[in-house]
C-alpha positions in Angstrom: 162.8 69.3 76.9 161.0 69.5 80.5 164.2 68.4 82.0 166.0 71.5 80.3 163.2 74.1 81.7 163.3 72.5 84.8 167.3 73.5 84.4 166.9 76.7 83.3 163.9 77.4 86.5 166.5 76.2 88.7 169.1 78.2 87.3 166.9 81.4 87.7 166.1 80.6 90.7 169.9 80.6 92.0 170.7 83.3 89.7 171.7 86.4 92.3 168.9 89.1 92.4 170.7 92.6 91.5 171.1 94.7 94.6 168.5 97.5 94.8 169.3 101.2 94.9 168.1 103.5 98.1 165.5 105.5 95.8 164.2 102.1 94.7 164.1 100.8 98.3 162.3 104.2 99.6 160.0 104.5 97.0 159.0 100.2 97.6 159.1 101.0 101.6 156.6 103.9 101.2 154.2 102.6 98.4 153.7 99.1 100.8 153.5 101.1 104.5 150.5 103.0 102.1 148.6 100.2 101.2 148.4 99.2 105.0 147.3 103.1 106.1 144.8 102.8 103.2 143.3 99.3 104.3 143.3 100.5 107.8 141.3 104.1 107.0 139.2 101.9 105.0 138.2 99.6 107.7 137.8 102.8 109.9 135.3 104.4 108.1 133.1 101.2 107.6 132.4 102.1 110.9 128.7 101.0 112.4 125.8 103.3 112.0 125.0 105.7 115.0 121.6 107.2 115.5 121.9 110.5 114.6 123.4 110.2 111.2 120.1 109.9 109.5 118.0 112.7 110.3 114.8 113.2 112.6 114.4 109.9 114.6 110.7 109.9 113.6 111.6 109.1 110.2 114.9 107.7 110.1 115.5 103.7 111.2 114.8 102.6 114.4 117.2 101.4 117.0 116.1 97.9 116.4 117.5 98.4 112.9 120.6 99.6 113.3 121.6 97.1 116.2 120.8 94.4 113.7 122.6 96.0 111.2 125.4 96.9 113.0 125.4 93.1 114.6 125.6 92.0 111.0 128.3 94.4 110.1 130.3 93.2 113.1 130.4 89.8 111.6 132.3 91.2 108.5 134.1 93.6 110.0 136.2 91.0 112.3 137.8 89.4 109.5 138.5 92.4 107.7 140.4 93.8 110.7 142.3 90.5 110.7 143.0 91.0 107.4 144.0 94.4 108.0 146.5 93.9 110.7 148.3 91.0 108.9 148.5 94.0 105.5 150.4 96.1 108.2 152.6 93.3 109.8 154.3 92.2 106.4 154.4 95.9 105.3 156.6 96.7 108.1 158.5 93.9 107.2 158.7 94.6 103.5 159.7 98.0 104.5 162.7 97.6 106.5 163.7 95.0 103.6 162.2 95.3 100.2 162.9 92.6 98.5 161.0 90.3 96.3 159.8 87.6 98.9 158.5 90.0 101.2 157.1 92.3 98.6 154.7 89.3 97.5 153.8 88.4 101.6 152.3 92.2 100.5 150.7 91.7 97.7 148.9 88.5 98.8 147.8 90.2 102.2 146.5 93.5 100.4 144.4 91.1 97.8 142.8 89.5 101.1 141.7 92.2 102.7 140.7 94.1 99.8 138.4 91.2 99.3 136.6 91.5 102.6 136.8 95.1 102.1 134.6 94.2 99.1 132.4 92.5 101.0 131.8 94.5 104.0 131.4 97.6 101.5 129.0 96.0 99.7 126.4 95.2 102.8 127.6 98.9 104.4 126.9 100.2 101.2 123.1 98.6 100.7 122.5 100.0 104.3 123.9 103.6 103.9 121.5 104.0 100.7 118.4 102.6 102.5 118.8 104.6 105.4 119.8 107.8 103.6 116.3 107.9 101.9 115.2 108.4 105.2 116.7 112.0 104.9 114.8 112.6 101.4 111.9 113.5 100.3 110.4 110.2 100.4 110.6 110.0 103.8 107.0 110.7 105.0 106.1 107.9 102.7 108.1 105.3 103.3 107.5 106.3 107.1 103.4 105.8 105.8 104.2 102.1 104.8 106.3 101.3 107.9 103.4 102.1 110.4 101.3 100.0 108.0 103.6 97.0 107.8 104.4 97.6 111.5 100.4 97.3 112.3 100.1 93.8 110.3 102.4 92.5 112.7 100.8 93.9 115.7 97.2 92.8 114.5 98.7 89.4 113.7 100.4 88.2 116.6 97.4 89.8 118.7 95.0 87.2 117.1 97.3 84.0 117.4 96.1 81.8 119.8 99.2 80.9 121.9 102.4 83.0 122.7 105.1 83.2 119.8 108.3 85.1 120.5 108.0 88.3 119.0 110.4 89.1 116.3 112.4 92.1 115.6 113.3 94.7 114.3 109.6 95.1 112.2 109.7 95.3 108.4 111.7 98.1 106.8 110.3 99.9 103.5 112.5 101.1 100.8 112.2 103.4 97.6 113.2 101.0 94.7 112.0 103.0 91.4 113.3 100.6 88.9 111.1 97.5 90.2 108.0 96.5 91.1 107.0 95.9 94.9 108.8 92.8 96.0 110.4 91.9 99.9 113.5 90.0 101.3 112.2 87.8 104.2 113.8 87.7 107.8 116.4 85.1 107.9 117.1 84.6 104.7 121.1 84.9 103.2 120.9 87.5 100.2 123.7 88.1 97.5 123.1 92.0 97.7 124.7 91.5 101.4 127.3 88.8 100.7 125.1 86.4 101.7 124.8 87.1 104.6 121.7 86.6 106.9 118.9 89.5 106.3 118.2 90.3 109.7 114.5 92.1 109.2 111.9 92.1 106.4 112.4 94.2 104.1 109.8 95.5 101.8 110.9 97.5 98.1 108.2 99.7 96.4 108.4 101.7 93.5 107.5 105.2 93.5 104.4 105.2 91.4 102.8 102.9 94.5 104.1 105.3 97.1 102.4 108.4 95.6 99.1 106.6 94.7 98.5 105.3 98.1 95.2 103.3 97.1 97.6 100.9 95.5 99.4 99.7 98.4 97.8 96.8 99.0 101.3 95.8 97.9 102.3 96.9 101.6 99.7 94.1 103.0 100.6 91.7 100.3 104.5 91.6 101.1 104.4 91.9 104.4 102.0 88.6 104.2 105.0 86.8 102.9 107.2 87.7 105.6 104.3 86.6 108.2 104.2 83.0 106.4 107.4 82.6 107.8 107.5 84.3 111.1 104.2 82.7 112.1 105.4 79.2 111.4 102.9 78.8 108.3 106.2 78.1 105.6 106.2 74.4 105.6 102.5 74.1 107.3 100.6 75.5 104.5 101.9 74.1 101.2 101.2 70.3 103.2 97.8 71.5 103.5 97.3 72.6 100.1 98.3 69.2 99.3 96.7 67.3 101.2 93.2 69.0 99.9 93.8 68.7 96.6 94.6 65.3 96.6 91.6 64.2 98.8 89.9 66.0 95.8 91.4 63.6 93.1 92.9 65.7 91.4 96.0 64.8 88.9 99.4 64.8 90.9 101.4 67.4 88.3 98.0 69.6 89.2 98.6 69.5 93.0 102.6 70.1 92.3 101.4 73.3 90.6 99.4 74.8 93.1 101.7 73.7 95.6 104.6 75.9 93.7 102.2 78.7 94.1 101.5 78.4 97.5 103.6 81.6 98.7 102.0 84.1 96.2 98.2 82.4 96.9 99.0 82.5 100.7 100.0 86.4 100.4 97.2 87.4 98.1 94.6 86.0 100.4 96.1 86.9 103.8 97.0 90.3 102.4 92.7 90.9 101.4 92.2 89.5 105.4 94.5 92.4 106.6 93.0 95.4 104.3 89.6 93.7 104.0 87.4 94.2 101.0 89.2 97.2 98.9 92.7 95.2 98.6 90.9 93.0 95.7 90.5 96.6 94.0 94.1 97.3 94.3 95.3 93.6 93.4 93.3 93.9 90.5 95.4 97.0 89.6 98.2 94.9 89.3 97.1 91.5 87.9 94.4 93.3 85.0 96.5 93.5 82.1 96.1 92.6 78.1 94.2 88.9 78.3 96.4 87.6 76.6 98.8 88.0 79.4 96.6 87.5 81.9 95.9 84.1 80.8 99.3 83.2 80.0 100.8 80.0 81.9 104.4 79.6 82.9 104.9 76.6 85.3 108.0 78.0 87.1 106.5 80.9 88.0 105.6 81.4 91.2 102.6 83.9 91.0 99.7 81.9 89.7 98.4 83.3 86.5 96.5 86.6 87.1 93.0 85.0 85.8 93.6 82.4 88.6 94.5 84.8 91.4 91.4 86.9 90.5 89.1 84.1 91.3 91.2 83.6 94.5 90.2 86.7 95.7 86.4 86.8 95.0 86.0 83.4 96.7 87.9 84.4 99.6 85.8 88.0 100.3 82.8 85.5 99.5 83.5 83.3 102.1 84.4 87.0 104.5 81.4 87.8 104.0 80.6 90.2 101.7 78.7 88.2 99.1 77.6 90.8 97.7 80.7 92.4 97.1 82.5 89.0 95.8 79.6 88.8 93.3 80.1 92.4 92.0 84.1 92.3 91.6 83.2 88.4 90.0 80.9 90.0 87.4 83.8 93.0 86.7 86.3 90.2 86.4 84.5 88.1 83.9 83.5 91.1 81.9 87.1 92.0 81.5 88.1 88.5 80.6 84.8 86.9 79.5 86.5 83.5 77.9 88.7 81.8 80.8 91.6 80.4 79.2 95.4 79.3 80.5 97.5 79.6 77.9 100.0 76.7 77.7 98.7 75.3 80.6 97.8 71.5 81.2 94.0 70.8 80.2 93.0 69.6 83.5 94.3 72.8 85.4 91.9 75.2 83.9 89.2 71.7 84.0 89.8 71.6 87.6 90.1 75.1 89.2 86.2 75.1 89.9 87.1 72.6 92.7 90.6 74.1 93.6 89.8 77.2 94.3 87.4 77.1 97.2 90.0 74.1 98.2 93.1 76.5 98.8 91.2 79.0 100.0 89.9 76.8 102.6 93.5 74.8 103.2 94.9 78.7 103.8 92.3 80.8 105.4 89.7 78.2 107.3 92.3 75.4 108.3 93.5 75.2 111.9 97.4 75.5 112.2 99.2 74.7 115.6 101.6 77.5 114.9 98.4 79.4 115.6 97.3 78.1 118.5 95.2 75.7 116.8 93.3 78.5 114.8 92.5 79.3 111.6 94.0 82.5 110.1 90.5 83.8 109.0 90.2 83.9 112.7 93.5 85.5 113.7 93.2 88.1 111.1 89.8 88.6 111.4 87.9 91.2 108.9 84.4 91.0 108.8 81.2 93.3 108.0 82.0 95.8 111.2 85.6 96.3 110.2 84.5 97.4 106.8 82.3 100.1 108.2 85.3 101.5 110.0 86.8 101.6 107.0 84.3 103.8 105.2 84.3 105.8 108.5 87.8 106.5 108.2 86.8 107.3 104.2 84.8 110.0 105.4 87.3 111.4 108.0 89.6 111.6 105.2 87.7 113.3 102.4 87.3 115.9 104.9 91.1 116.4 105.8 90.7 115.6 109.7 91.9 112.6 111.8 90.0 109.2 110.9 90.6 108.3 114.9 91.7 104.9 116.0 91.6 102.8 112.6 93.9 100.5 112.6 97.0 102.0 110.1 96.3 99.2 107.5 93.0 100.1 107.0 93.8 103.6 106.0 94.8 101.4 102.5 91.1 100.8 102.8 90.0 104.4 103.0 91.5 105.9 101.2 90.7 103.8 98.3 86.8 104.0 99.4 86.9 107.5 99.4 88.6 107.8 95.6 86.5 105.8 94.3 83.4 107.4 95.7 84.8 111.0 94.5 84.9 111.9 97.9 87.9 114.1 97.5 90.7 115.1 95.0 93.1 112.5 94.5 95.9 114.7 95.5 94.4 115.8 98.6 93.5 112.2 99.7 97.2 111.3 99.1 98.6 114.7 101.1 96.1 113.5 104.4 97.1 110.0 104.0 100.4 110.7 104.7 99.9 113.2 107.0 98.1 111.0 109.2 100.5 108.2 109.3 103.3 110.4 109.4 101.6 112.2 112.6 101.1 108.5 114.3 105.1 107.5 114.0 105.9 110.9 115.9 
C-alpha cells in the first residue's frame, strides 16, 4: 500500500499543471505585489517615536526614553525590513510568473514577516499606549510620581560611598487601572515586549493610588526594587540575610524562606528609609486586611505575609529613631491583629520571627555592602529625627496651598499624609496642591 501512494504522489507530481488564464494570472500578480506594499507600509509606520508626538515636553517622555525605546525598536525593526524586502523580491517574481512554486516562495515570505511584524507591533504598541497617557488627563499625576521616583535615585546615588555609573533613562510611571502597583526592573527581558530587554524601570499604579496621593508609598516601595538591582544589592543582600539567620540557628527551610522574601523585605524597608516615618501608615493601607488573610501563609509567595511585614516596619522606624513612633504604630498593629498567627506556615517560622526580624532588618539596613562603598544603606538613605520635621514643615506649607520650598519630592508622600491625618486641610485640596507642586518642579 505505501508503495502505491508513493506511485500515485509521483504521478501527481509529473502530472502537467493546467495552463492559467490572463484574468487568473492578473488577479495572482496583483493580490502578491499587495502583500509586499502592505508589509512595507507596515514597516513604515512602525516608525521610531519623535519628540513632539506626545504633547508638552513637561509631561510627555523624556529624550532618554525615547532613545532607549527607539534603540530597542531598532533591534526589531532590522529583521522585519529583512523580511520585508525578501516579501517584495519573490512577489516580483511570482508576478511576472504566477505559478504554484513561486506563489508558495510568497506565502512563506509574507508568514515571516508578518511574524516580526507581530512582534515589533507588539513592543511599538506597549510604548504608543504608555506614552499617549502622557497626553491625558493623568498626566499631571503620573508626572507627580516621576519627579518622586526620579528624586529616589538622585538621593540614592548621592549617599553611596564610591562612584557607580549612573543609569538611565530614570523610572517611567504608568496608569495601569486593572492592577495593583507593581514595576518591571531595568534589564530584565519581558513577554509584553517580545522579550526583549526593558530598557528603564518601569513603575504601573492604579488609579485609586494616583488620586489619593498619601498612598503612594507604593512610588518609594517599587522604585526600591529597581534600586536593589542598580545599586548592586541583588545578589549581596539575600547572602546576607543568610548568613544572619543561620549564625542565629535557625532551621535551614526557615532561612530558605526568608531568603525567598528577600526582594519584598528589602523594598518595604528601603522604601520607609526614603519616605521616612509616614510610609508605614501607607504600607499599612495595603497589607491591613481581614486577619484571616493577613495571617495566611503561602511559601511561594514572594511578599512575606502582611503580619510579618508589619513587624518589619515597626522595628526598622525603631531602630531610625523614632521609638516612639515604632511603639505607637506596634500597639495599632497588635490591636488590629491581637493573636499572631501564620496560617499554614511551619511552627518554627512564627516560633522564630522574634529573633528574625531585628536580624533582616539589620542584614538589610545596618550591614556594610561594597556596592556601597562599604556603607550601610541606613546610611546612604539616611532619614532621621531632622528630616521628619521637614516633613511636617512641608505638611504645613501644604495645608495652606503655597510652596513647601526645597523638600526633597519624596517627602511630599510624607506631607501630605501628615497633614490628612492631622485635618489640616480637605482631602481634595491636599491632593490638587500635591500635584500642583510637583507638576510646577518638572517644568
Amino acid at each position: 500500500m505505501a508503495a502505491a501512494a508513493e506511485l500515485r504522489s509521483a504521478a501527481a507530481r509529473s502530472r502537467p499543471t493546467q495552463p492559467m488564464d490572463r484574468a487568473t494570472a492578473h488577479l495572482l500578480a496583483t493580490w502578491v505585489r499587495t502583500q509586499a506594499t502592505s508589509s512595507e507600509r507596515h514597516l513604515a509606520a512602525l516608525r521610531p517615536f519623535s519628540w513632539t508626538e506626545f504633547g508638552d515636553p513637561a509631561t510627555g517622555p523624556s529624550r532618554a526614553h525615547l532613545v532607549a525605546v527607539n534603540e530597542t525598536m531598532a533591534g526589531l525593526r532590522e529583521p522585519l525590513h529583512e523580511a520585508t524586502r525578501e516579501l517584495r523580491r519573490v512577489a516580483e517574481q511570482a508576478a511576472r510568473l504566477p505559478n504554484s512554486q513561486r506563489l508558495q516562495s510568497v506565502l512563506r515570505a509574507k508568514s515571516r514577516a508578518y511574524r516580526r511584524v507581530r512582534d515589533t507591533e507588539r513592543l511599538w504598541d506597549f510604548y504608543l499606549e504608555l506614552f499617549t497617557q502622557r497626553q491625558s488627563s493623568f498626566a499631571p499625576w503620573l508626572v507627580a510620581a516621576d519627579r518622586i521616583a526620579l528624586d529616589c535615585y538622585q538621593y540614592a546615588y548621592l549617599g553611596i560611598g564610591r562612584w557607580r555609573s549612573i543609569p538611565t533613562p530614570p523610572p517611567f510611571c504608568y496608569l495601569e487601572p486593572s492592577h495593583g502597583p507593581a514595576t518591571s526592573r531595568r534589564g530584565i527581558p519581558l513577554q509584553r515586549l517580545s522579550h526583549r530587554i526593558n530598557p528603564f524601570p518601569l513603575i504601573q499604579l492604579p488609579f485609586h493610588r494616583l488620586i489619593n496621593p498619601w498612598t503612594l508609598g507604593a512610588v518609594l516601595h517599587e522604585v526600591s526594587h529597581n534600586l536593589q538591582n542598580d545599586l548592586g544589592l541583588a545578589r549581596a543582600v539575600p547572602m546576607q540575610v543568610a548568613a544572619r539567620l543561620t549564625e542565629l540557628g535557625l532551621p535551614p527551610a526557615i532561612v530558605s524562606q526568608w531568603v525567598r522574601w528577600n526582594r519584598e523585605t528589602f523594598a518595604d524597608l528601603a522604601g520607609l528609609l526614603l519616605g521616612g516615618p509616614m510610609v508605614v501608615g501607607s504600607l499599612f493601607d495595603v497589607i491591613a486586611r481581614d486577619p484571616r488573610a493577613a495571617a495566611k501563609f503561602r511559601p511561594a509567595d514572594p511578599h512575606p505575609s502582611s503580619y510579618v511585614r508589619g513587624k518589619l516596619s515597626v522595628e526598622l522606624l525603631r531602630r531610625m529613631g523614632f521609638p516612639r513612633r515604632a511603639e505607637q504604630h506596634e500597639r495599632a498593629w497588635h490591636a488590629m491583629y491581637p493573636r499572631p498567627k501564620l496560617i499554614g506556615a511551619p511552627p518554627e517560622l512564627l516560633a522564630t520571627a522574634d529573633k528574625a526580624i531585628p536580624a533582616v532588618v539589620r542584614a538589610m539596613c545596618f550591614t556594610s555592602y561594597p556596592s556601597l562603598g562599604d556603607r550601610k544603606l541606613a546610611r546612604v538613605l539616611r532619614f532621621e529625627p531632622k528630616e521628619q520635621r521637614m516633613v511636617e514643615e512641608a505638611a504645613e506649607r501644604l495645608a495652606d496651598g503655597v510652596a513647601p520650598g526645597v523638600v526633597p519630592e519624596r517627602f511630599l508622600i510624607g506631607a501630605v499624609r501628615h497633614a490628612l491625618e492631622n485635618r489640616m486641610a480637605p482631602p481634595k485640596r491636599l491632593a490638587r496642591f500635591f500635584v500642583e507642586e510637583l507638576g510646577r518642579r518638572a517644568r
